[in-house]
C-alpha positions as semicolon CSV with decimal commas, in nm:
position;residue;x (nm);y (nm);z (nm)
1;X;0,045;-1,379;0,886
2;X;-0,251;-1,357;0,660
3;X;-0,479;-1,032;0,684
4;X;-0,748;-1,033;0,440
5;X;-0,967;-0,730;0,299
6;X;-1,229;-0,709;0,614
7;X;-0,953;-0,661;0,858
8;X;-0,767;-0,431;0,687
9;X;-1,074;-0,227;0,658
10;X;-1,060;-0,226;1,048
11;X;-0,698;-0,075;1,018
12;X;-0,743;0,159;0,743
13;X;-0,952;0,431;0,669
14;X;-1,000;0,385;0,282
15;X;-1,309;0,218;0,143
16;X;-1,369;0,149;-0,300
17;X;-1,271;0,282;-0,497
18;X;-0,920;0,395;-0,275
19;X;-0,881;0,116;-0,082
20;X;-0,573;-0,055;-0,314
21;X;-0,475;-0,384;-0,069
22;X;-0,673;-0,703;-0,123
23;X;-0,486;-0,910;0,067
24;X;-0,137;-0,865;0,370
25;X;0,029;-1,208;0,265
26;X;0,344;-1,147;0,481
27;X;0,441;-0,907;0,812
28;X;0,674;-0,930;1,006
29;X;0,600;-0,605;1,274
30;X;0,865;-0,273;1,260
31;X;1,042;-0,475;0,966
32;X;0,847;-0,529;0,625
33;X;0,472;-0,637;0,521
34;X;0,382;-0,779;0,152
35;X;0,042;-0,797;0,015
36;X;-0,132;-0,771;-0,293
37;X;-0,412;-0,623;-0,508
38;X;-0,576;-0,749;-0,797
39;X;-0,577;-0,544;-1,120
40;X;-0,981;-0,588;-1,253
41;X;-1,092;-0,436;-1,573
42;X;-1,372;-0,350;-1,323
43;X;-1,166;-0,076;-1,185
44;X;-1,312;0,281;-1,202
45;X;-1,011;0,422;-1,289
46;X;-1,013;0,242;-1,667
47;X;-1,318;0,432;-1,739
48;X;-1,038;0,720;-1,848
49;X;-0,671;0,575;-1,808
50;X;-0,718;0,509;-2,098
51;X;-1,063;0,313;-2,275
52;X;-0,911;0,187;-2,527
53;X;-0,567;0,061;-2,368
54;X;-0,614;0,023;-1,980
55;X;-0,308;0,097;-1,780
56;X;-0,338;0,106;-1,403
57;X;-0,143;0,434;-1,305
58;X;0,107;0,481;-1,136
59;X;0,010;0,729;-0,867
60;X;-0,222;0,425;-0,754
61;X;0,045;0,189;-0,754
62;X;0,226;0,451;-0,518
63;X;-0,065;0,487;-0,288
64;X;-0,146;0,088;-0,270
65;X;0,228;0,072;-0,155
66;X;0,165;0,347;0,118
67;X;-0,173;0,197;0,229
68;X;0,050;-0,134;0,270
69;X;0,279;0,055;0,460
70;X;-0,009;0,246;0,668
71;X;-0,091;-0,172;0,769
72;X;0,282;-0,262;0,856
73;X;0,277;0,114;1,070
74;X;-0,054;-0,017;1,241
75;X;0,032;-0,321;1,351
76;X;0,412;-0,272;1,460
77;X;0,219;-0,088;1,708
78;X;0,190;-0,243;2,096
79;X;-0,187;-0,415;2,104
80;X;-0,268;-0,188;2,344
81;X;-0,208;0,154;2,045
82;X;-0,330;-0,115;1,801
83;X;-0,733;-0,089;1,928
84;X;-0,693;0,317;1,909
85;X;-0,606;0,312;1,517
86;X;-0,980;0,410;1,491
87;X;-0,822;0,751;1,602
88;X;-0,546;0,756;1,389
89;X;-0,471;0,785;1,021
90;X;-0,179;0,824;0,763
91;X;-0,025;1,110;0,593
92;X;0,231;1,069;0,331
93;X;0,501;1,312;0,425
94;X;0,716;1,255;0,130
95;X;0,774;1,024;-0,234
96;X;1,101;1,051;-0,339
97;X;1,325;0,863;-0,626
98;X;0,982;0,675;-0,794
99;X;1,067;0,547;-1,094
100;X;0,760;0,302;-1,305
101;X;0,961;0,063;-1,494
102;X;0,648;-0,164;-1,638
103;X;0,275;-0,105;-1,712
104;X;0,080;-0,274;-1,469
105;X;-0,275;-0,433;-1,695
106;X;-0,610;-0,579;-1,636
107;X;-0,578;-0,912;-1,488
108;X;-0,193;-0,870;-1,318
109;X;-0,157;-0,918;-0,945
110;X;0,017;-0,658;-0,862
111;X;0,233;-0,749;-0,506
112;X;0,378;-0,504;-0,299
113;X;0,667;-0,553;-0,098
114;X;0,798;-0,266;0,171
115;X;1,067;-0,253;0,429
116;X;1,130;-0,014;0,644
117;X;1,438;0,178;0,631
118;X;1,350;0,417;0,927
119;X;1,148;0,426;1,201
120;X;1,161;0,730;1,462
121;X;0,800;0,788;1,699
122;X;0,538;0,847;1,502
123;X;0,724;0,871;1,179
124;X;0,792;0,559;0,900
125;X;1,036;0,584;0,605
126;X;0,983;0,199;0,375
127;X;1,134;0,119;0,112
128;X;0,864;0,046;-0,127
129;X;0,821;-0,151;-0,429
130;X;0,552;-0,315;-0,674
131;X;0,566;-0,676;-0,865
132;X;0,393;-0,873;-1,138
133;X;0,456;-1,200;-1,194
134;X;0,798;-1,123;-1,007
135;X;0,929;-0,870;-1,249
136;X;0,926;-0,513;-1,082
137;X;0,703;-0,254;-1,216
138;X;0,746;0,059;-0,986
139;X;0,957;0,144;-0,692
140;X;0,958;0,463;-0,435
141;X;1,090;0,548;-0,082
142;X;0,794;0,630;0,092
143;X;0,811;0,911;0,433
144;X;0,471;0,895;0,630
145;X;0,332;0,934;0,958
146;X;0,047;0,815;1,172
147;X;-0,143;1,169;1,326
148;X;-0,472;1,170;1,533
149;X;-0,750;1,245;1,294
């Protein structure tokens, strides 16, 4: 399944700057999602982190994995919930054991890959983590859940 940047703006909230998933490259409903987002020097956030050596942080590369996640949530949903996301939106509940193992750079792709390890009603625990060039550059388990807004 391919979702590219105009539908996912249908599913989530988050517009740019925030909005940290180019492209869903891989979903396989109430199981896992992959997707990606490509690491500009255009990105606001070099302006200070840091001018003169730009290193994407890694709170971003948490919260592109749990606006991935929010996607996989969204549409593991019946089609009938599905047209009501306009009424719903993510909250991270929890981020527990992240660990950044790489700096992520102007001009990486930086993939993220989630499974779900949980899911109970409204509430999603993945299993999150973030590649370039298939070396792994950051890892968390992620705890969220879809509310009415």
């Amino acid at each position: 399944m391919l979702i590219d940047v105009v539908e996912i703006q249908k599913i989530l909230p988050h517009r740019f700057p925030f909005l940290l998933v180019d492209r869903i490259t891989a979903l396989t409903p109430g199981e896992s999602i992959e997707g990606f987002k490509n690491i500009t020097i255009g990105e606001q956030i070099f302006q200070g982190h840091f001018p003169d050596h730009p290193i994407y942080p890694g709170v971003m590369i948490i919260e592109g994995m749990a606006q991935a996640g929010g996607v996989l949530a969204f549409k593991s949903m019946d089609e009938e919930k599905q047209e009501e996301t306009q009424e719903k939106v993510v909250y991270f509940m929890s981020i527990d054991n992240a660990k950044f193992r790489s700096p992520v750079k102007p001009g990486d792709q930086l993939v993220y890959k989630l499974n779900v390890l949980k899911h109970r009603g409204n509430i999603w625990v993945l299993d999150a983590k973030a590649y370039v060039d298939d070396k792994l550059v950051a890892e968390a388990e992620l705890k969220a859940m879809i509310v009415d807004k």
